[in-house]
C-alpha positions in Angstrom: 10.5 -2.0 18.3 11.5 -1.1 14.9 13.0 2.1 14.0 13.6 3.8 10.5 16.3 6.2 9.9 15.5 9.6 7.8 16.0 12.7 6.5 14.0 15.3 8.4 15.1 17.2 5.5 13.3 14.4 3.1 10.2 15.3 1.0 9.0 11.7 1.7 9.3 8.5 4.2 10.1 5.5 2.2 10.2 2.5 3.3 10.5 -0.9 2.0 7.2 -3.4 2.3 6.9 -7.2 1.9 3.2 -8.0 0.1 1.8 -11.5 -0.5 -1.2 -12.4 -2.2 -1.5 -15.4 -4.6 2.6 -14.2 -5.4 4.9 -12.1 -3.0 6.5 -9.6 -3.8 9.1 -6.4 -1.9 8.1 -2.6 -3.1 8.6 1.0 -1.6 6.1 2.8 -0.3 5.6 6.4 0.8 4.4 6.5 4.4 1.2 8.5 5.1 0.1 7.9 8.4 -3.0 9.9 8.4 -4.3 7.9 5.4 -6.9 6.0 5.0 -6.4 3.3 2.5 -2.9 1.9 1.1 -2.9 2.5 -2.5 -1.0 0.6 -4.4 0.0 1.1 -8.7 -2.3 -1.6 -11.1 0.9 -3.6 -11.9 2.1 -4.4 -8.3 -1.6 -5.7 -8.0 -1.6 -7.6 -10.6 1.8 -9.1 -9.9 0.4 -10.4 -6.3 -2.1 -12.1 -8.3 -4.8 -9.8 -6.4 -8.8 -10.1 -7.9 -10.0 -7.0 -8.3 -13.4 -6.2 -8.9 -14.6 -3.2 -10.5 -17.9 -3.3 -9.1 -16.3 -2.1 -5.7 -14.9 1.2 -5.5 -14.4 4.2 -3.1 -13.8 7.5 -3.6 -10.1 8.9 -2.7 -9.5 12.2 -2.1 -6.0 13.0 -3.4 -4.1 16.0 -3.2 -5.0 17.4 -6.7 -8.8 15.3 -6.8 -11.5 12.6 -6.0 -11.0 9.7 -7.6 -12.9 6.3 -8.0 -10.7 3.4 -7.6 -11.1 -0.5 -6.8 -11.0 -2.0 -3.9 -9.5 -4.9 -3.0 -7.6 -7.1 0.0 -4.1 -7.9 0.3 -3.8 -11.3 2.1 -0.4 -10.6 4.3 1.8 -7.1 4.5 4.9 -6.9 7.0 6.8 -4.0 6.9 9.3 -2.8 9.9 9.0 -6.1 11.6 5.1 -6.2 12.1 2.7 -8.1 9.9 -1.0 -7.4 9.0 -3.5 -9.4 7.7 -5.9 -8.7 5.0 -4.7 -5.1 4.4 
């Protein structure tokens, strides 16, 4: 089983993620782990080579507002030694 050390103290969790779509790439995330969807910024998307189509959205309630965004699949994401498919 993996473990991550932190700062109890910390505002945040990060940890690092490996993502591959039509590229791979390593980024950090923030973990959530009461949310719903992984949100991830335009140019990380568009550096896995990920199609996004406008046409399908959801609505995401942040902590400020609900916003539209696109939806879309990423093929393979591993992070603390586990891998998921399609995320």
């Amino acid at each position: 089983m993996a473990q991550v050390k932190f700062d109890p103290a910390a505002k945040n969790l990060v940890i690092e993620v490996h993502l591959e779509g039509k590229f791979a790439q390593n980024a950090y995330f923030v973990l959530d782990p009461g949310a719903t969807y992984t949100i991830i910024p335009w140019r990380l998307a568009q550096s896995l080579g990920l199609k996004i189509d406008p046409q399908k959205t959801a609505k995401i309630i942040t902590a400020s507002s609900v916003e539209t965004t696109p939806l879309t699949n990423i093929p393979k994401v591993s992070v603390l030694g586990k891998t998921a498919k399609n995320v």
